[in-house]
C-alpha positions as CSV (number, residue, x, y, z in Angstrom):
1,X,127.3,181.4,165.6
2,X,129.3,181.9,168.7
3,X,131.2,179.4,170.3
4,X,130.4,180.4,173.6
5,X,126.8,179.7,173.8
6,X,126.2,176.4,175.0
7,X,123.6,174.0,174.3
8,X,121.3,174.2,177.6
9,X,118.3,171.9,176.5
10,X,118.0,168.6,177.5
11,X,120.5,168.4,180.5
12,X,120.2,167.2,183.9
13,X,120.0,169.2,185.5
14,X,118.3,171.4,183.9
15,X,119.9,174.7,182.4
16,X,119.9,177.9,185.3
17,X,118.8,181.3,184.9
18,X,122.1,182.3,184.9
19,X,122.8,180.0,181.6
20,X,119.8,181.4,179.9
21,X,120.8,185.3,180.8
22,X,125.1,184.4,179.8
23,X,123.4,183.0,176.7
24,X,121.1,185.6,175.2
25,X,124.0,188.2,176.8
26,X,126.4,186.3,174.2
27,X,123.9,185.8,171.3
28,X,122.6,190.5,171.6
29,X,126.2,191.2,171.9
30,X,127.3,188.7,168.6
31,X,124.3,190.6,166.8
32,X,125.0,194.5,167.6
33,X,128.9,193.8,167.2
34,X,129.2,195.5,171.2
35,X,131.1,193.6,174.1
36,X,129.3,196.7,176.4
37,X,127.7,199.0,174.6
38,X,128.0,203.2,175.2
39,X,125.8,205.1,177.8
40,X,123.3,206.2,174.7
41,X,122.9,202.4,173.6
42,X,122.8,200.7,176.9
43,X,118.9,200.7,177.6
44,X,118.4,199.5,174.0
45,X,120.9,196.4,174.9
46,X,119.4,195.9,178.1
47,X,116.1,195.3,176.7
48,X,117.2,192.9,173.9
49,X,119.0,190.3,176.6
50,X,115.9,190.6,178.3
51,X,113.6,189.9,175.3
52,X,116.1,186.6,173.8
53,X,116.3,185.4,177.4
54,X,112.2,185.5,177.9
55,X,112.3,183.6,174.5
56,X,115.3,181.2,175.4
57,X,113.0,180.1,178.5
58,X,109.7,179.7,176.5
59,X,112.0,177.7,173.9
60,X,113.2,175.6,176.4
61,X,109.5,175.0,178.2
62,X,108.2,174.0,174.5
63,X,111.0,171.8,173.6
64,X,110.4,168.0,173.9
65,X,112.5,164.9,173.0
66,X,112.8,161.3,173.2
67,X,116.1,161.2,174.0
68,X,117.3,160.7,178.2
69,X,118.8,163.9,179.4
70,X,122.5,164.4,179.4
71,X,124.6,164.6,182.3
72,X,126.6,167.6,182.0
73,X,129.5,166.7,183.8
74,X,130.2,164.3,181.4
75,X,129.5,166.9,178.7
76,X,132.2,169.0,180.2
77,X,134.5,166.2,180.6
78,X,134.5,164.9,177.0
79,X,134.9,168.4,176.0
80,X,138.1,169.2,177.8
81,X,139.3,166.1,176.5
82,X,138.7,167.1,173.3
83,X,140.5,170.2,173.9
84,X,143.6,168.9,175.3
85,X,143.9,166.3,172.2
86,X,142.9,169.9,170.3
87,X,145.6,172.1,171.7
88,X,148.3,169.4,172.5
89,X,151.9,170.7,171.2
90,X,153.5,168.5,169.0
């Protein structure tokens, strides 16, 4: 899976439009193996970031947990501690 799509359920607040679009961007261009596709393949990619994104949102909207929402800030922040201890030199 690729590292660069981000959990966006259960957050407060909630995950944007613009999460959900980077997201199902990230997840059509993993799958056809095209950072931008050419002219002739463009309205075929176009239509598949459209298509995951309609089904990230319903996903989202269905979703349900028990668990309190997380604070994403603090998500972020334990992350880039986590990459710092990660990357350190030695």
């Amino acid at each position: 899976m690729c590292r660069n799509i981000k959990t966006l359920f259960n957050f407060e607040p909630p995950a944007t439009s613009n999460e959900m679009r980077d997201a199902s961007l990230q997840f059509v261009r993993k799958i056809s193996g095209y950072t931008h596709p050419s002219k002739a393949n463009e309205a075929a990619f176009e239509a598949a970031v459209e298509d995951v994104e309609q089904i990230v949102r319903r996903l989202l909207k269905m979703l349900d947990t028990n668990a309190p929402p997380r604070d994403r800030d603090v998500v972020v922040a334990k992350a880039r501690e986590r990459a710092k201890e990660r990357y350190a030199r030695p």
